[in-house]
MARNU-927272 format. One record per atom (N, C-alpha, C, CB): atom name; x, y, z; residue in three letters; residue number from 1. Coordinates in pm, 1 decimal. Glycine has a CB too. Layout:
% MARNU-927272
(rec CA, (X, Y, Z), ALA, NUM)
...
//
This chain:
% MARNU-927272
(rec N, (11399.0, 11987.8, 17590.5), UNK, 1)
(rec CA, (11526.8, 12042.2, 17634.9), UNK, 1)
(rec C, (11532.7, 12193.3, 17611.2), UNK, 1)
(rec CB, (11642.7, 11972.2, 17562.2), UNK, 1)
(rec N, (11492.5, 12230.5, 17488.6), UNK, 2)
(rec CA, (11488.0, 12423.2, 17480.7), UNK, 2)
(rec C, (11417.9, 12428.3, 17583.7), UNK, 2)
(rec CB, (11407.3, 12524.0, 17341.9), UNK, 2)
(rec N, (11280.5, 12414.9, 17639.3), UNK, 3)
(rec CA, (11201.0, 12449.2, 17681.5), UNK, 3)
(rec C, (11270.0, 12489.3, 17840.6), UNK, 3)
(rec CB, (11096.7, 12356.4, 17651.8), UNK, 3)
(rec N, (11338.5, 12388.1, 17872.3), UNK, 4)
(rec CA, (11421.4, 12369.6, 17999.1), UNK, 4)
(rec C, (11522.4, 12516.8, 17954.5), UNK, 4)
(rec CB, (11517.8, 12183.2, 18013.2), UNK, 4)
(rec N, (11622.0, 12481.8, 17852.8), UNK, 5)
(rec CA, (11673.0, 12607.8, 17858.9), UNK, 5)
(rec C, (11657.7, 12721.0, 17866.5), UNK, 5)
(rec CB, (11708.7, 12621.0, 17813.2), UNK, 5)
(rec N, (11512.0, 12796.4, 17787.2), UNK, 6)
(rec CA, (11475.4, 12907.3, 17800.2), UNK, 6)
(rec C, (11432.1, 12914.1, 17975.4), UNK, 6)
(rec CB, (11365.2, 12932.5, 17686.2), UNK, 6)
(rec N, (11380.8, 12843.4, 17981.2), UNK, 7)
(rec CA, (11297.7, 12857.3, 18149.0), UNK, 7)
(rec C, (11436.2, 12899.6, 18231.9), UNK, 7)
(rec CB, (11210.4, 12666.7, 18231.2), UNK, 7)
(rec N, (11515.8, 12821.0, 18231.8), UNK, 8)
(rec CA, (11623.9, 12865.1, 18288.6), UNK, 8)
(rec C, (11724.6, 12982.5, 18279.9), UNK, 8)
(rec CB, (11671.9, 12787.8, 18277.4), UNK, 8)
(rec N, (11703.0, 12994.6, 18128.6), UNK, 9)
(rec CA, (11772.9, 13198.0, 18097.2), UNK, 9)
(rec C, (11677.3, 13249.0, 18161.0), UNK, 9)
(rec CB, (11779.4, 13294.6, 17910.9), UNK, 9)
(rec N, (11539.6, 13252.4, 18149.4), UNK, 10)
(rec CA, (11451.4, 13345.5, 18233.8), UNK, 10)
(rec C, (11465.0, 13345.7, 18356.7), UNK, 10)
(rec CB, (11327.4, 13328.5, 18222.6), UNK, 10)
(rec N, (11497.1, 13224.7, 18409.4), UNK, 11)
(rec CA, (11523.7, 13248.9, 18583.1), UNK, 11)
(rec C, (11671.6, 13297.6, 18595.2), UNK, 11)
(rec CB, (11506.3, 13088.5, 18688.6), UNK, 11)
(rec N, (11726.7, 13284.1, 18518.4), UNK, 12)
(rec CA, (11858.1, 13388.2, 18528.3), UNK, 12)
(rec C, (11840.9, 13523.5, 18518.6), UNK, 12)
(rec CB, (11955.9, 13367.6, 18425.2), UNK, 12)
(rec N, (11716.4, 13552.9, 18452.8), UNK, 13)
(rec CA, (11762.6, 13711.0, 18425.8), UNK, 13)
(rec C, (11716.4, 13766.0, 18572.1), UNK, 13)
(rec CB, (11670.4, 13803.3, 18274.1), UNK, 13)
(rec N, (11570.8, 13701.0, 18601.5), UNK, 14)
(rec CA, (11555.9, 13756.2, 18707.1), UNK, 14)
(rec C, (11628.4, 13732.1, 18817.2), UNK, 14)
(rec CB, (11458.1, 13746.5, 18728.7), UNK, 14)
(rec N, (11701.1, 13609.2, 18878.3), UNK, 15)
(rec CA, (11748.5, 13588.0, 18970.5), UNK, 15)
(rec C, (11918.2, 13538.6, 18974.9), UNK, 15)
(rec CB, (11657.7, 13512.6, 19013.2), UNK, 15)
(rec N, (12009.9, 13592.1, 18903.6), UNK, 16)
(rec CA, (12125.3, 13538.8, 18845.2), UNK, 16)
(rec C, (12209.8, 13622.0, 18959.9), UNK, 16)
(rec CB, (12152.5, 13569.5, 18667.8), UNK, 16)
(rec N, (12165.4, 13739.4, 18972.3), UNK, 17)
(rec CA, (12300.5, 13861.3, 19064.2), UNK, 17)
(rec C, (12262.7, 13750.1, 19207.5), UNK, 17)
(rec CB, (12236.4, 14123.8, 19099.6), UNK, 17)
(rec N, (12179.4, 13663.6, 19266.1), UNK, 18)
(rec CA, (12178.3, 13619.2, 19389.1), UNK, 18)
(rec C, (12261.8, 13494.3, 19387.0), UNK, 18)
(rec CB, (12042.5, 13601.6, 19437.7), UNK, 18)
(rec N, (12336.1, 13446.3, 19228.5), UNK, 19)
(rec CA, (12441.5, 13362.6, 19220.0), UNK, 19)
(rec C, (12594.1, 13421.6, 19290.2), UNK, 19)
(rec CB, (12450.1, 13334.0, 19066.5), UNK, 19)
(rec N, (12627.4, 13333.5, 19349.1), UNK, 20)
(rec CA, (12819.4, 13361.6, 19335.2), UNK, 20)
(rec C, (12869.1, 13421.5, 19210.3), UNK, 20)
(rec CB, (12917.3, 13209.5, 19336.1), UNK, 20)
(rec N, (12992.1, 13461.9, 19246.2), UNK, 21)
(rec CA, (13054.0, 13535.4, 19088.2), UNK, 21)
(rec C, (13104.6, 13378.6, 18999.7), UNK, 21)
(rec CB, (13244.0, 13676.8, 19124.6), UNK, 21)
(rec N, (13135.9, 13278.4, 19064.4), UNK, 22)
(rec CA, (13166.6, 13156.5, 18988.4), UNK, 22)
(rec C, (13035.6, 13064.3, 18962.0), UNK, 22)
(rec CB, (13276.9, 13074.3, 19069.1), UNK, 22)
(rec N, (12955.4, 13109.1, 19014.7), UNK, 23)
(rec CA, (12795.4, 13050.9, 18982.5), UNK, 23)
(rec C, (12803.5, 13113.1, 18837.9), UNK, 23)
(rec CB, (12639.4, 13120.6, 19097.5), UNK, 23)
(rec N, (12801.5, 13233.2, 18865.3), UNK, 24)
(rec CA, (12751.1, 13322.4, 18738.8), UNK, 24)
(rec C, (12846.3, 13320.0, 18604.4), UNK, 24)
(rec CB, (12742.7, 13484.1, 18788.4), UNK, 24)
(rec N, (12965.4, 13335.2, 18610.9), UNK, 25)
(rec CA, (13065.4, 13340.2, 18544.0), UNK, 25)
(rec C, (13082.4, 13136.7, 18494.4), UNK, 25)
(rec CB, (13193.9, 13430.8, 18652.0), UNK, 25)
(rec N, (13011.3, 13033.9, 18506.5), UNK, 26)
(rec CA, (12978.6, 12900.4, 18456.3), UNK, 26)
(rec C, (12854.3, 12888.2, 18335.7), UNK, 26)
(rec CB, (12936.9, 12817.7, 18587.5), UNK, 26)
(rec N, (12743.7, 12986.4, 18415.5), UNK, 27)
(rec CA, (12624.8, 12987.3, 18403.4), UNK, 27)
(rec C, (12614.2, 13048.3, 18285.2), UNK, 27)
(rec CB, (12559.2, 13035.9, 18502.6), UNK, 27)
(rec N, (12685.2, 13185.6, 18255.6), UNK, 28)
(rec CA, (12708.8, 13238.3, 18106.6), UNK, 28)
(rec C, (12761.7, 13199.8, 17996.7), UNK, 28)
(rec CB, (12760.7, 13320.0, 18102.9), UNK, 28)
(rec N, (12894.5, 13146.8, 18061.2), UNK, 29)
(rec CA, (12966.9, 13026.6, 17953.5), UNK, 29)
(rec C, (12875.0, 12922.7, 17925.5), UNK, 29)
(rec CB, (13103.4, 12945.0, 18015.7), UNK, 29)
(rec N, (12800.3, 12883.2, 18004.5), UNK, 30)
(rec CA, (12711.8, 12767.4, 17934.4), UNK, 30)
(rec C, (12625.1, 12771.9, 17878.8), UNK, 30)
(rec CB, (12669.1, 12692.4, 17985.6), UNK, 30)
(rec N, (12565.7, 12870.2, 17886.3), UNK, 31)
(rec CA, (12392.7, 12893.0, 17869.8), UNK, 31)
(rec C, (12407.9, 13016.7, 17769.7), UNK, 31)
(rec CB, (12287.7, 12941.3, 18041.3), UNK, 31)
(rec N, (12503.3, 13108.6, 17804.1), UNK, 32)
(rec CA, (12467.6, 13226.6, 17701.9), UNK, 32)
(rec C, (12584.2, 13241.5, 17617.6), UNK, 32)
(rec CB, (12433.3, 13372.6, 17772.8), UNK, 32)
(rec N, (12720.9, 13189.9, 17626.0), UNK, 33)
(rec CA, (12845.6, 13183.2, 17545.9), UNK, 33)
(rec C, (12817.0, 13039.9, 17478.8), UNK, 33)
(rec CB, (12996.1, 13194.8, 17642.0), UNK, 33)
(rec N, (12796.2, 12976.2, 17478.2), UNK, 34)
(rec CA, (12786.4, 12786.8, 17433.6), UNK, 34)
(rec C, (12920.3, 12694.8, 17489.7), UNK, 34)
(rec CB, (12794.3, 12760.6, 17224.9), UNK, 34)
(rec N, (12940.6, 12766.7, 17564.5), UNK, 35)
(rec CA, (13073.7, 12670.3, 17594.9), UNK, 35)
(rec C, (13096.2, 12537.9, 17642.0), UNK, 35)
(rec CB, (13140.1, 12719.7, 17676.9), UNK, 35)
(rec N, (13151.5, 12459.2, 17653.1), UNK, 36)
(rec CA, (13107.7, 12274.1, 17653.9), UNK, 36)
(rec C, (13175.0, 12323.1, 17848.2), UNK, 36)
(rec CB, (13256.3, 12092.4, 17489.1), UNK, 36)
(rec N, (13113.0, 12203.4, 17860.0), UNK, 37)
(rec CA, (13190.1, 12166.5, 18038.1), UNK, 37)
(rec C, (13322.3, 12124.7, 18013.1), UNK, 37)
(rec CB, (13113.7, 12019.7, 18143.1), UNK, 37)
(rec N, (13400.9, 12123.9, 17929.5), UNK, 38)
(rec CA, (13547.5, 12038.7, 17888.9), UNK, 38)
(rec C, (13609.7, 12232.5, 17903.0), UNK, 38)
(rec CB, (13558.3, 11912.2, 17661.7), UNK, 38)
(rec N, (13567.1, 12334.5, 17793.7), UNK, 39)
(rec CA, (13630.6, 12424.3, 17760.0), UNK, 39)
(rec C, (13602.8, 12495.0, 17904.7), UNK, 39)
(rec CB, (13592.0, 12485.2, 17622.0), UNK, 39)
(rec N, (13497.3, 12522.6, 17973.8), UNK, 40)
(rec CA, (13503.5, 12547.8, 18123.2), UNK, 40)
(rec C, (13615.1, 12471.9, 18206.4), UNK, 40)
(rec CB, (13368.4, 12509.1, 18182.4), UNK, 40)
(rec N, (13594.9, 12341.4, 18218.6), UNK, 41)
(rec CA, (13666.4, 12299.2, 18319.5), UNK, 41)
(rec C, (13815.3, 12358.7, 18281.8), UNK, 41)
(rec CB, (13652.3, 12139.7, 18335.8), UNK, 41)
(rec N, (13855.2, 12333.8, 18172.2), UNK, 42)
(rec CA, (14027.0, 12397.3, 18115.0), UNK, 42)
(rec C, (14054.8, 12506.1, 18185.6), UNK, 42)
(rec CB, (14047.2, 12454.4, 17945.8), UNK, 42)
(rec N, (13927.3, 12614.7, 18155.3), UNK, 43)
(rec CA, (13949.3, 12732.0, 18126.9), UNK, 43)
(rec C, (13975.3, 12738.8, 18336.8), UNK, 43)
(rec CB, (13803.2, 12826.3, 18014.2), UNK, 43)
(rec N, (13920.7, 12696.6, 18400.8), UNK, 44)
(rec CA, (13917.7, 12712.9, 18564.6), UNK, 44)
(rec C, (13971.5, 12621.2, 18615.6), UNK, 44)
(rec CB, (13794.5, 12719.5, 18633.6), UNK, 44)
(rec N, (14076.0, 12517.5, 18543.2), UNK, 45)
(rec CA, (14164.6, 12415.5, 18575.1), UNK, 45)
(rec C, (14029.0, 12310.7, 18667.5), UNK, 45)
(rec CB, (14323.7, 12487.1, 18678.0), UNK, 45)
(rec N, (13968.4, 12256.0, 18654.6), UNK, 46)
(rec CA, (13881.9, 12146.8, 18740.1), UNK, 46)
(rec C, (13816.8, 12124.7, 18685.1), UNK, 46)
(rec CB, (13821.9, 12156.8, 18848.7), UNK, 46)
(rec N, (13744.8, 11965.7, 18713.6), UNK, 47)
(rec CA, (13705.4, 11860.8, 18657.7), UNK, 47)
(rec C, (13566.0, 11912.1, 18585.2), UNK, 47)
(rec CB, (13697.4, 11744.8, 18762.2), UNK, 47)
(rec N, (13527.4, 11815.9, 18462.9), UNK, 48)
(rec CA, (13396.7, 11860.6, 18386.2), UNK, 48)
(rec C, (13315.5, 11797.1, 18506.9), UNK, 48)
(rec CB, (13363.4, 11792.1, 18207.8), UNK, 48)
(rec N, (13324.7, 11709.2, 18605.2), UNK, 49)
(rec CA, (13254.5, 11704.2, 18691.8), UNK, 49)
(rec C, (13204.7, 11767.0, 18792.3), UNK, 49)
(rec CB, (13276.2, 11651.4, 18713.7), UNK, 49)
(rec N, (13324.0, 11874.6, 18778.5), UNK, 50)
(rec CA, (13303.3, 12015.9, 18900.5), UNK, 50)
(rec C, (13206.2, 12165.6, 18855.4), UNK, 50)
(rec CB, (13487.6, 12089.7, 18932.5), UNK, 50)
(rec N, (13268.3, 12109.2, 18729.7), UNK, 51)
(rec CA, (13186.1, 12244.5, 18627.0), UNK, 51)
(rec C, (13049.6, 12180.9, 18622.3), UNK, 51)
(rec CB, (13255.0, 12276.2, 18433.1), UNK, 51)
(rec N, (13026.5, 12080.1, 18618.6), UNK, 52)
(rec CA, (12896.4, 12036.3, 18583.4), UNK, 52)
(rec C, (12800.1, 12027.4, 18754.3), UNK, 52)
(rec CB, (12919.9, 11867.0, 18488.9), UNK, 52)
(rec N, (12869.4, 12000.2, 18822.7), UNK, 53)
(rec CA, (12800.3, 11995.1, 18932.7), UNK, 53)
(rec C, (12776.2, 12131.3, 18990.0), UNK, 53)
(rec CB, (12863.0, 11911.0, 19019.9), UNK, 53)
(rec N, (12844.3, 12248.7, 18955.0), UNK, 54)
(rec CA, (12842.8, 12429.7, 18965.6), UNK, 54)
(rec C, (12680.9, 12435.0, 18875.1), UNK, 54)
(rec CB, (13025.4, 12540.4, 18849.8), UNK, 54)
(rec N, (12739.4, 12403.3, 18776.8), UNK, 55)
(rec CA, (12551.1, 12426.1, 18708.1), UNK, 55)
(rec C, (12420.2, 12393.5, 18722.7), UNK, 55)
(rec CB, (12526.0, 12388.3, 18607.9), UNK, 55)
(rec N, (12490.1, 12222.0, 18822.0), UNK, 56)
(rec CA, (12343.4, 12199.7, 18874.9), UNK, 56)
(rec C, (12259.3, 12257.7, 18978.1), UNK, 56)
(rec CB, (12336.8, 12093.4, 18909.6), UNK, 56)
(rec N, (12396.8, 12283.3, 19066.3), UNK, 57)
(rec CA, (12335.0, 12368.4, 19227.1), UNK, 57)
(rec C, (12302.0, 12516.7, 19148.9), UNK, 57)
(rec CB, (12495.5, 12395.6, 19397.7), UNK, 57)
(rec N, (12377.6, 12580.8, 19065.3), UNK, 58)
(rec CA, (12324.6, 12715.3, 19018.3), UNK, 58)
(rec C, (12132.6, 12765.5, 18983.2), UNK, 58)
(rec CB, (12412.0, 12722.7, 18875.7), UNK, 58)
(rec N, (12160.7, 12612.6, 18858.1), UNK, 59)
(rec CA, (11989.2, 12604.1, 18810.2), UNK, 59)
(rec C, (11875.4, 12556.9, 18941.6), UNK, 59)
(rec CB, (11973.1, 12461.8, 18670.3), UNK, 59)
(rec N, (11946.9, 12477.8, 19033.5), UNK, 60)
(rec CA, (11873.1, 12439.1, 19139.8), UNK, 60)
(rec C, (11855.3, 12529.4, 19263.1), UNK, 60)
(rec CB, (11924.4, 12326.4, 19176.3), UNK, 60)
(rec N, (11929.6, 12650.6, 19246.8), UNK, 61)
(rec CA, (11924.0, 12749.9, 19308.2), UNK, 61)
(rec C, (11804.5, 12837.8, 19262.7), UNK, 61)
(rec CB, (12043.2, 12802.9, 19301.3), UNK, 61)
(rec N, (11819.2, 12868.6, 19099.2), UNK, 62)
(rec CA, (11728.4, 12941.2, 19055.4), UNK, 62)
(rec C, (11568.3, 12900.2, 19061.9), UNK, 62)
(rec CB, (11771.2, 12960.4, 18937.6), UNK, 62)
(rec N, (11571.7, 12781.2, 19107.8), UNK, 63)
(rec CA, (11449.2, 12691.3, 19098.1), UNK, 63)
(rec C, (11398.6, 12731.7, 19178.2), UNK, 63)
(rec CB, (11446.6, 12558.5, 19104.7), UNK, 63)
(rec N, (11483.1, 12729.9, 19316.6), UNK, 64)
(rec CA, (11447.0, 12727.6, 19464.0), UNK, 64)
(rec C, (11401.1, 12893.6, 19537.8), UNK, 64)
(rec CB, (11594.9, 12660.3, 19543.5), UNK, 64)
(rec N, (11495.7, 13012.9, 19429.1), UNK, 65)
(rec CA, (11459.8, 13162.3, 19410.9), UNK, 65)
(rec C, (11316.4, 13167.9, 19359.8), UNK, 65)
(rec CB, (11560.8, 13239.7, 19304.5), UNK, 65)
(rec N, (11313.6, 13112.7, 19266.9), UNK, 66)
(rec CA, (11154.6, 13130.2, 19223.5), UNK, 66)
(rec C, (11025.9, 13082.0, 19309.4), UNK, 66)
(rec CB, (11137.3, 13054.1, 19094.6), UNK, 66)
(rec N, (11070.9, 12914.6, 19332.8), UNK, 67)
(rec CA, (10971.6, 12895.7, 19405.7), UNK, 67)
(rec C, (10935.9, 12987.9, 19550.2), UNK, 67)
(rec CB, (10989.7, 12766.7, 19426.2), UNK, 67)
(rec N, (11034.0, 13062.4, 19610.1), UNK, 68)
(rec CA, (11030.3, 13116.8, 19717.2), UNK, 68)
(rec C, (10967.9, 13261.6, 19646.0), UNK, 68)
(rec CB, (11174.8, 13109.8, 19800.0), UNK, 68)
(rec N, (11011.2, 13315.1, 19556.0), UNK, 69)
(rec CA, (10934.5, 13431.1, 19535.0), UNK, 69)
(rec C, (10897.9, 13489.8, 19404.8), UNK, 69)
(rec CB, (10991.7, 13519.0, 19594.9), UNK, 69)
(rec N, (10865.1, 13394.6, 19325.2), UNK, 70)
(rec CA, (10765.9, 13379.7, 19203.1), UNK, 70)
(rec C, (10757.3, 13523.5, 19137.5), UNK, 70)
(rec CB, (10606.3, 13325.4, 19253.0), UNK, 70)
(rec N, (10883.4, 13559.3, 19124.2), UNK, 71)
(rec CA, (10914.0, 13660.1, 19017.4), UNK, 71)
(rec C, (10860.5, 13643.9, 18886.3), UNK, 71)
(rec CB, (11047.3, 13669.5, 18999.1), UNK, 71)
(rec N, (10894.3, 13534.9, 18876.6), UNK, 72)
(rec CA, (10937.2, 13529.3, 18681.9), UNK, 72)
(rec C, (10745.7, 13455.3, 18651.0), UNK, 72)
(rec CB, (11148.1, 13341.1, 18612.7), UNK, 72)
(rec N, (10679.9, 13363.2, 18764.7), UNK, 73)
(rec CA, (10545.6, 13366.5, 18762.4), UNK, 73)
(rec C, (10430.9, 13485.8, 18763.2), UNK, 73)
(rec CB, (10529.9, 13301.8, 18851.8), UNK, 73)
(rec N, (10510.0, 13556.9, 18791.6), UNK, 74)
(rec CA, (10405.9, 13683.2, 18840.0), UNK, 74)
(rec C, (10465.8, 13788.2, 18718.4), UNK, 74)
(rec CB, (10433.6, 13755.0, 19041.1), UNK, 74)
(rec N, (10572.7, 13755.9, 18644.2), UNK, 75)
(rec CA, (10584.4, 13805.0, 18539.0), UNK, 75)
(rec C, (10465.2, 13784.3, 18412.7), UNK, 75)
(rec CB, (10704.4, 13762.4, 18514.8), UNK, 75)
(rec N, (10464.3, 13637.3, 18388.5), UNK, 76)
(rec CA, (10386.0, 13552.3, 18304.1), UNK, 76)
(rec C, (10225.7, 13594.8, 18323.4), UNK, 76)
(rec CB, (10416.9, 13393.4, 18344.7), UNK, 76)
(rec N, (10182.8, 13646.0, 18463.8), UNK, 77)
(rec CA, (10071.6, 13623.4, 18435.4), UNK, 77)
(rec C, (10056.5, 13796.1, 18397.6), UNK, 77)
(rec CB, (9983.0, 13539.3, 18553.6), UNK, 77)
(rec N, (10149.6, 13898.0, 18463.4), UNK, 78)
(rec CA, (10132.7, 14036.9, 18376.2), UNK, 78)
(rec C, (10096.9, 13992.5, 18242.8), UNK, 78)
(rec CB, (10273.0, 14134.6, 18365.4), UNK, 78)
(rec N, (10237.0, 13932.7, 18218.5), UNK, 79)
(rec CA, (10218.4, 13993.9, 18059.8), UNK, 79)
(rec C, (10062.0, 13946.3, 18001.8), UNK, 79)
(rec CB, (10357.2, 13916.0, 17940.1), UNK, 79)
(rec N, (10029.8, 13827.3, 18030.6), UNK, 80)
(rec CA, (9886.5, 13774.0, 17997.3), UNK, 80)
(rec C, (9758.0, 13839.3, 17985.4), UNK, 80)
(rec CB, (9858.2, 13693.2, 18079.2), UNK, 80)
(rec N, (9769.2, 13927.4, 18130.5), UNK, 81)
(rec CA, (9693.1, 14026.3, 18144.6), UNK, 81)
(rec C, (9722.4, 14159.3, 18043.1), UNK, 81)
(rec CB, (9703.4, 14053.2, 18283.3), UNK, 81)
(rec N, (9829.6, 14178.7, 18044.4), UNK, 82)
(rec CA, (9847.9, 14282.4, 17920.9), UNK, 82)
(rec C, (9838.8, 14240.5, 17775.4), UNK, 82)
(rec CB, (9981.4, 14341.9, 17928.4), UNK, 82)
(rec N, (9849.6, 14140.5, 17758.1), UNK, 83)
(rec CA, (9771.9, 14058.1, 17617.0), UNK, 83)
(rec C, (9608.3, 14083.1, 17585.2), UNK, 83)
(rec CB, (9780.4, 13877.8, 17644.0), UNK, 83)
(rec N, (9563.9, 14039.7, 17726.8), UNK, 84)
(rec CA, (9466.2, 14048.5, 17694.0), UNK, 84)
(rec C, (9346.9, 14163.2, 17716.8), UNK, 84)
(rec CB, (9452.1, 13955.8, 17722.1), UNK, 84)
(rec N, (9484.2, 14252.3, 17759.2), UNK, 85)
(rec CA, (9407.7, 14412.1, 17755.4), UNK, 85)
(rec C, (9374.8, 14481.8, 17597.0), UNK, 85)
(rec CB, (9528.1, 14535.2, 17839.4), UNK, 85)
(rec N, (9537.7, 14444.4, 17556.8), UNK, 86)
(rec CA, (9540.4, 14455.4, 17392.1), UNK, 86)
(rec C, (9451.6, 14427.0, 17317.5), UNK, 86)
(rec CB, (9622.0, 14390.6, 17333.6), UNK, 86)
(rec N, (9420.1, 14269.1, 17354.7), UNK, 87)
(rec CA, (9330.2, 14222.1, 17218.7), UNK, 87)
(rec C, (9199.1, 14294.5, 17271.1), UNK, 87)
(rec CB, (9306.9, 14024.8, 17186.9), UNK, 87)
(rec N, (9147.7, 14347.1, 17373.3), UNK, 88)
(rec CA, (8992.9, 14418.6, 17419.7), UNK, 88)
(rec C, (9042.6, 14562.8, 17321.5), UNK, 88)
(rec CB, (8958.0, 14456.3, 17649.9), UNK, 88)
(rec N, (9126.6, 14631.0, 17331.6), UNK, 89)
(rec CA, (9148.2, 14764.9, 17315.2), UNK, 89)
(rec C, (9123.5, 14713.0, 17167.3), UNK, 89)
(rec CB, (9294.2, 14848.0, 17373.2), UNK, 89)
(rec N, (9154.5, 14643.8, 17063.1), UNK, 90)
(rec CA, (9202.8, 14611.2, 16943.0), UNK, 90)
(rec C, (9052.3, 14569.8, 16895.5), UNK, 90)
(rec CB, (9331.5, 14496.2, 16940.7), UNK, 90)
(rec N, (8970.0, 14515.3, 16989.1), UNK, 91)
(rec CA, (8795.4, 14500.1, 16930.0), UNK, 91)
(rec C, (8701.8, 14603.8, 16971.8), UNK, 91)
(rec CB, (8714.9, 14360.6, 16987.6), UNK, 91)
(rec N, (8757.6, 14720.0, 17047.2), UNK, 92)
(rec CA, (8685.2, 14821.5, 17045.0), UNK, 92)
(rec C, (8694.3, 14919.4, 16921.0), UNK, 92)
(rec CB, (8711.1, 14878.7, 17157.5), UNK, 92)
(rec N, (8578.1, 15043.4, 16990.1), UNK, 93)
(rec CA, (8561.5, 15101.0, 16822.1), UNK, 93)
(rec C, (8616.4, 15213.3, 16844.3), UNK, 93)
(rec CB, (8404.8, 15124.7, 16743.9), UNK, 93)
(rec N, (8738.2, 15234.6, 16953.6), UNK, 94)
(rec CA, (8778.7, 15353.1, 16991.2), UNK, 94)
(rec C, (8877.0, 15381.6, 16835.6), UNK, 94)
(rec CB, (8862.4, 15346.8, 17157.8), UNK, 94)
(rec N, (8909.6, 15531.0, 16835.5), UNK, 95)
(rec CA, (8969.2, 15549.9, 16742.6), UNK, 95)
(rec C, (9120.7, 15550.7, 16706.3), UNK, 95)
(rec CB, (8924.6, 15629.7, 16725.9), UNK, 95)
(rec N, (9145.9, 15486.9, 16586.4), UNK, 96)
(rec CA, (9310.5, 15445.7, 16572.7), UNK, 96)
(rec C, (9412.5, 15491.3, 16656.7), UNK, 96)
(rec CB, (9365.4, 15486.3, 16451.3), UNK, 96)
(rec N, (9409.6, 15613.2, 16652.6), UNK, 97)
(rec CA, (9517.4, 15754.8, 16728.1), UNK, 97)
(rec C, (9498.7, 15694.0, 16931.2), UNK, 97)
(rec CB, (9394.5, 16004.0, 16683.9), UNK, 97)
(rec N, (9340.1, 15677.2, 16918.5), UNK, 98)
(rec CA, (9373.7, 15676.2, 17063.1), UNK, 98)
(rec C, (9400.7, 15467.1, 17140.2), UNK, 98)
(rec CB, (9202.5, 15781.1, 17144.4), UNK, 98)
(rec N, (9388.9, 15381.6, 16980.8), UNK, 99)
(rec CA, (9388.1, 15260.9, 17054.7), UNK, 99)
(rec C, (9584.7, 15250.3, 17073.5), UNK, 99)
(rec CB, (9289.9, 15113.3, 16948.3), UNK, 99)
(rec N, (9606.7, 15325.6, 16956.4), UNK, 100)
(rec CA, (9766.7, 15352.2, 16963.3), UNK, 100)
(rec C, (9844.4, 15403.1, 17099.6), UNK, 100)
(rec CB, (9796.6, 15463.6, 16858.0), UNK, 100)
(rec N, (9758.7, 15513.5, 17139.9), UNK, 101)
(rec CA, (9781.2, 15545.9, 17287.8), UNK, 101)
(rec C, (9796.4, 15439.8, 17418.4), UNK, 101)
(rec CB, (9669.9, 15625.6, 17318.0), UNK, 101)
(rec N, (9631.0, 15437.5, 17406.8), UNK, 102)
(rec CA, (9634.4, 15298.7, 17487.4), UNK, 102)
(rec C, (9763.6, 15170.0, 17468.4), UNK, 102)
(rec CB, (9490.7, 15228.3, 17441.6), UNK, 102)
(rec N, (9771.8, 15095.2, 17361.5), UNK, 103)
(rec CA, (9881.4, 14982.4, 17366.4), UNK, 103)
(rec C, (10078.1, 15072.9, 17401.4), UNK, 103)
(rec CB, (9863.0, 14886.1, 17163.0), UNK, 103)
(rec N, (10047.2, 15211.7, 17373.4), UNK, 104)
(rec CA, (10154.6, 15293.8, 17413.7), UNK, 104)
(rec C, (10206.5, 15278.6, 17554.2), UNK, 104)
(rec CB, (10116.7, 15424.3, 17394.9), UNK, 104)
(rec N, (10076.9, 15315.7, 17623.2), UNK, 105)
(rec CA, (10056.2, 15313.4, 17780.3), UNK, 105)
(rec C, (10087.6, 15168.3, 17837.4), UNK, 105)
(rec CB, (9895.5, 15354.8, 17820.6), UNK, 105)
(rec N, (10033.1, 15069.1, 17745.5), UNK, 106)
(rec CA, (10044.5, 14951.0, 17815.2), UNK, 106)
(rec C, (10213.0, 14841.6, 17809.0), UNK, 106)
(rec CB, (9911.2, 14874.1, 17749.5), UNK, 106)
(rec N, (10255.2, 14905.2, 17717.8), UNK, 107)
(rec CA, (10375.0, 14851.3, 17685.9), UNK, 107)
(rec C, (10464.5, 14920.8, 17769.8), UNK, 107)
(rec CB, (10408.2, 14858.3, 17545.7), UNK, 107)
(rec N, (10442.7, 15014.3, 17798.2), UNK, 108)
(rec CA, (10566.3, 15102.6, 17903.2), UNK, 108)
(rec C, (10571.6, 15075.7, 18059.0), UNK, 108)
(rec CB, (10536.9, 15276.2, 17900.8), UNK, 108)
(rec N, (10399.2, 15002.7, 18055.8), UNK, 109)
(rec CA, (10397.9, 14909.0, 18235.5), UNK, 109)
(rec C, (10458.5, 14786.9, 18145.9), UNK, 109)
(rec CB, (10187.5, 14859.1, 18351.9), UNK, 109)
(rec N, (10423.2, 14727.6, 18092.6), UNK, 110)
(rec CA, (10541.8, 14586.6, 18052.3), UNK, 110)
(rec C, (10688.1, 14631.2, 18066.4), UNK, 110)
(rec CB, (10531.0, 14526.5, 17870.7), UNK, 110)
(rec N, (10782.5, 14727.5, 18027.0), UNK, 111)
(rec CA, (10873.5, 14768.8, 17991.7), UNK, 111)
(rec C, (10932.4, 14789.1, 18144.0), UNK, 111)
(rec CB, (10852.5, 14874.2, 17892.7), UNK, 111)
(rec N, (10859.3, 14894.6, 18227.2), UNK, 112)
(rec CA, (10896.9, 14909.5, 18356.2), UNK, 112)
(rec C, (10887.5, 14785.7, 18483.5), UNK, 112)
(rec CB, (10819.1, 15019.9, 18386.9), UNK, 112)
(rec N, (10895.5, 14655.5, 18464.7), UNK, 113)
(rec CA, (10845.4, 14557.1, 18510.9), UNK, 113)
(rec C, (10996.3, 14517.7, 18544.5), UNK, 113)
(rec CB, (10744.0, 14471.9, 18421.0), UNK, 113)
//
């Protein structure tokens, strides 16, 4: 179940602004405020069945964003590749000052991503 949740904040970050403002404004209360489907439904007068069925098409949206354009995949395999630039830079015999450079350089293409 985390595993599901994180996967799903990550497809929010990348793909959340292509939600409705009531997609989005469910999606935070649930996922990033903790709010139950009871304190939603109150809070927007309609059923925990309505709130709950908003979250499913939301996450099933984000599913359907990714699979169409594999943002958050093509994230995963950067960073991998930048892992495993690190650990090469980190078994060479270049010198401290400049392996510091290097992981400098490489964190600021992670950063700008």
């Amino acid at each position: 179940m985390l595993e599901k949740t994180t996967r799903v904040n990550l497809l929010y970050d990348f793909y959340g602004s292509l939600l409705s403002d009531k997609q989005r404004d469910f999606f935070e209360l649930y996922y990033h405020d903790d709010w139950s489907l009871g304190e939603i439904s109150e809070k927007y007068e309609i059923s925990r069945q309505g709130v709950y069925d908003n979250l499913r098409r939301s996450v099933r949206s984000l599913e359907e964003y990714e699979e169409k354009l594999g943002l958050y995949q093509e994230d995963l395999r950067k960073t991998a590749i930048l892992e495993t630039i690190e650990d090469c830079i980190n078994q060479t015999g270049l010198d401290p000052s400049d392996k510091d450079k290097l992981i400098v350089l490489m964190k600021s293409l992670q950063m700008n991503d």
